[in-house]
N, C-alpha and C positions, 0 to 999 in steps of 0.2 A: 616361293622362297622367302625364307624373313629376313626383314630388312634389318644389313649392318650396322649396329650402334655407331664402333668403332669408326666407322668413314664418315655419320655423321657426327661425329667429334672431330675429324678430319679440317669436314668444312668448316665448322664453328673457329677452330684454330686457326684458318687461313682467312676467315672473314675477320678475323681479330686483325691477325699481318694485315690488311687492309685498310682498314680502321686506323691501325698505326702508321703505316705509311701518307697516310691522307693527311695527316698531321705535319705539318712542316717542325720538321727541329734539328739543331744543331747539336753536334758533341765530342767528341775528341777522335772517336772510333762511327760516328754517326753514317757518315759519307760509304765508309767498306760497307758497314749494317744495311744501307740504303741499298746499294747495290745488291747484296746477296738476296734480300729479301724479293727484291723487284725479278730477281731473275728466274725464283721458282712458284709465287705464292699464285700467280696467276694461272701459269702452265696447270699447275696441280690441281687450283681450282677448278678451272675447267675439263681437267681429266675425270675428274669426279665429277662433274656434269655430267660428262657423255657417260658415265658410267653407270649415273642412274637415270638415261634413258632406254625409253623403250620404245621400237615401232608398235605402234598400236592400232585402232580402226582410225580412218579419215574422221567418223563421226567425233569422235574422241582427241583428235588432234587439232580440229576446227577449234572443238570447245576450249581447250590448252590455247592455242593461240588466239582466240578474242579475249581471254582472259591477261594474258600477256600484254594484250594492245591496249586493254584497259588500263594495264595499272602503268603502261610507259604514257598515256595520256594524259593522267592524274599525276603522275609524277612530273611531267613537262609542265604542267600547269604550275606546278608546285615551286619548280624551280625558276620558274620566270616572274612569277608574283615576288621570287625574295633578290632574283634581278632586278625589276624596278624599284623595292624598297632600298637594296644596298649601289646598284650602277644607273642609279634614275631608266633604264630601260624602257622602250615600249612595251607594254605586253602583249600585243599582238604579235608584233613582229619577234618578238622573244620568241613565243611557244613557236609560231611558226618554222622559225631557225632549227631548234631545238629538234621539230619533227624530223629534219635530215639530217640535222650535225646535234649529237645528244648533247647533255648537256652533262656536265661533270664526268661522273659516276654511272651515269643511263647508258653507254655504250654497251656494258654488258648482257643486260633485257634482248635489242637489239641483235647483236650476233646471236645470241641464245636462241631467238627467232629464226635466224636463217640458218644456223646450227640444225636446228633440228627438223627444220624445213627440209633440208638437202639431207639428213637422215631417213626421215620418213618417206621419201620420194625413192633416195638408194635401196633401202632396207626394202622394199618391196619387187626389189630385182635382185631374185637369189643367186645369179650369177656373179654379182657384183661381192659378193660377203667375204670375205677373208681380207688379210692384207696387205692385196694387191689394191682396196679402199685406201688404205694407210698410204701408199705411195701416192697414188693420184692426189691424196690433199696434202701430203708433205710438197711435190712437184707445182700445184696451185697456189700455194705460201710464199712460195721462191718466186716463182713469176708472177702474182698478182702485186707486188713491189713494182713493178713497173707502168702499173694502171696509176695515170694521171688523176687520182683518189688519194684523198687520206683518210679526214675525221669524218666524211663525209657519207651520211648510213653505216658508219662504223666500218666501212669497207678495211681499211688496213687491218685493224685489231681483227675481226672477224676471218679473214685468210690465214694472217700469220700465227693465231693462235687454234685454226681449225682441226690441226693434225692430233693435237694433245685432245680434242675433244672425240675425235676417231677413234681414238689410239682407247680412250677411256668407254666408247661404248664397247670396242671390240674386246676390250679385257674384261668386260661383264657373260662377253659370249662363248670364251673362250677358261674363263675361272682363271684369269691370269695373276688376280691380285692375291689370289689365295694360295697361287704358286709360289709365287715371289714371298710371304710372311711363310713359307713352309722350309726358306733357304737360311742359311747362321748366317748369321749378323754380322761377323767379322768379315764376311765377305763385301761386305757394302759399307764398309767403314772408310777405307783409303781410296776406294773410287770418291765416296764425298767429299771425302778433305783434298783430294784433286779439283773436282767439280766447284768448291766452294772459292776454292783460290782462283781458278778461272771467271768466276763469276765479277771478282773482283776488279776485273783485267777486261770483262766486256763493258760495251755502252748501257745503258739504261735500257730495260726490255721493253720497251715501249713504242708500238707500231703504231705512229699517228700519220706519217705521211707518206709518199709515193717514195723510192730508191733517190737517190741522187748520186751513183753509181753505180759500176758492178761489183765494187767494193762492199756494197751493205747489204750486197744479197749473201754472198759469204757473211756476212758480220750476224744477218740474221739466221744462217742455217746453224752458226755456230750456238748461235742464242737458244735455238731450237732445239738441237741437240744438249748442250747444258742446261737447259732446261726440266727434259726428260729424265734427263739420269739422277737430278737433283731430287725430282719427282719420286721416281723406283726407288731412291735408297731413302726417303723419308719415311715414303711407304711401310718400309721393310725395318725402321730404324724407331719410326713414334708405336710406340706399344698399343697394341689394340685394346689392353687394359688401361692404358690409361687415356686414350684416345675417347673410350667408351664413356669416361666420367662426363664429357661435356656432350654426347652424343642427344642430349634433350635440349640443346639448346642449339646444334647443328640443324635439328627438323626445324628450325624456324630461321636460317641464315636468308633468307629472301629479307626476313624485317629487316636485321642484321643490316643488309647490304643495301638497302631503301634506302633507311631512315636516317643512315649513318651520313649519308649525304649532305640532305641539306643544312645541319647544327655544324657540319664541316666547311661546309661551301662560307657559312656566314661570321665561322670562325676565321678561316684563312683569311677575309676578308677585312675581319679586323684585326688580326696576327698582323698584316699586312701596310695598312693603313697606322698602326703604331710601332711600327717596325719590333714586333716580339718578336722574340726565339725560346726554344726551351729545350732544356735535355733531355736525353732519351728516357731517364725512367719518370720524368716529368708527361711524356708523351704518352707512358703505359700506363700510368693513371690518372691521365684524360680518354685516353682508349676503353679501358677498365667502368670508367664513370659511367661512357658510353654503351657499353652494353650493358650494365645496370638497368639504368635509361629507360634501355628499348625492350627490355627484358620484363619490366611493366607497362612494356607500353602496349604487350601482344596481349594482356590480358585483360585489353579495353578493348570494349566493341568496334568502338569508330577507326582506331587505330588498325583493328583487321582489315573492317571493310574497306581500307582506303589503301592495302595492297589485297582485294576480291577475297580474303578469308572470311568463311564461316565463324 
């Protein structure tokens, strides 16, 4: 089957939301902005992960995962060397750290890993297929909140955002997304602008530590939920024609979402240290700058090999 432009302009759009949110800025309307964005840009990301995977042979999925281990290695190095130049840090004990509690932006590599770990293992017991998978990691979300874990191997991010990557390989099996862009529009209009003003009204989606109630497992099912729906109706709502315009630069959101990293890590750092701020279309083009950036950066050799591209 040929692969979707359109989705990859998807990711490219939502490695952007990333990019921008990694930015620290202030603005009038900033804070609502901050929030809406955090509540779906991740979910959907990772829906579209699981959506372009595939069980494939073990030989095949070894090689996928050394290649993965490579570049969160290289990138742990990467981020500890600009820890000791910017927090005097050790660098041994940096990278080391770093191997179980990633560092920035790395967490994502990481559950990716065990994402598709735990798919490739499922996916090979055909009893297991359908959406009865969907419940067991929506149920594993909810109560791995209460595993004395947080950043820690990315354990919280990786449960709580597991469902949406389910949910995204199962909609590849099932031709769900093609269902969904086959439905009017207007049907998914005021589900969003519901969805959107909720979003507004939850906490930040951001699963870094263990429950500290039974309050925040509700607070996270809700997240979950608003989440997904924000998800389907973007879906169904960003045009596949014009989705498709950026879809050559969605096949390379891996650099995208590397490299954006560390010039952010060392910005925050000096945002920080001289107490900046900036407003938001201040931040779209420092975001914008950014993928320029990186956008020549994939067409240097060293710059591939240093996320394993040819």
């Amino acid at each position: 089957m040929e692969r979707d432009r359109s989705l990859d302009g998807l990711k490219f759009i939502l490695v952007f939301l990333v990019i921008l949110l990694h930015i620290k800025y202030i603005s009038l309307s900033g804070n609502e902005m901050f929030l809406i964005i955090h509540s779906f840009v991740m979910p959907f990301f990772i829906l579209l992960s699981g959506y372009f995977t595939k069980v494939t042979t073990w030989e095949r999925y070894f090689q996928w995962t050394l290649k993965i281990i490579g570049i969160y290695l290289i990138f742990d190095a990467l981020h500890s060397m600009l820890s000791v130049w910017l927090y005097q840090k050790n660098l041994v004990s940096d990278f080391v750290e770093g191997l179980m509690n990633p560092h920035f932006a790395m967490w994502y590599l990481m559950s990716l890993l065990w994402w598709r770990t735990i798919t490739q293992i499922v996916g090979t017991w055909r009893e297991y297929h359908g959406w009865s998978l969907c419940i067991i990691a929506v149920l594993l979300s909810l109560l791995m909140g209460f595993v004395p874990l947080g950043r820690e191997f990315s354990f919280q991010r990786t449960f709580a955002w597991f469902p949406f990557f389910i949910v995204g390989y199962l909609f590849r099996q099932k031709g769900t997304i093609e269902w969904i862009r086959s439905q009017k529009v207007w049907y998914f209009i005021p589900v969003l602008l519901v969805a959107l003003y909720v979003a507004t009204k939850l906490p930040y989606y951001v699963p870094v530590k263990e429950y500290s109630s039974l309050h925040a497992m509700m607070v996270r099912a809700l997240q979950m939920l608003n989440g997904f729906v924000l998800s389907v109706c973007m879906l169904r709502l960003i045009m596949p024609s014009f989705a498709s315009r950026f879809g050559w630069l969605g096949k390379h959101s891996l650099y995208f979402y590397m490299y954006h990293s560390l010039p952010i890590y060392a910005q925050r750092f000096y945002f920080e240290q001289n107490a900046i701020t900036v407003t938001l279309p201040v931040a779209l083009a420092i975001s914008v700058g950014y993928v320029v950036v990186i956008s020549l950066m994939t067409q240097i050799k060293p710059f591939r090999w240093l996320v394993l591209q040819k």
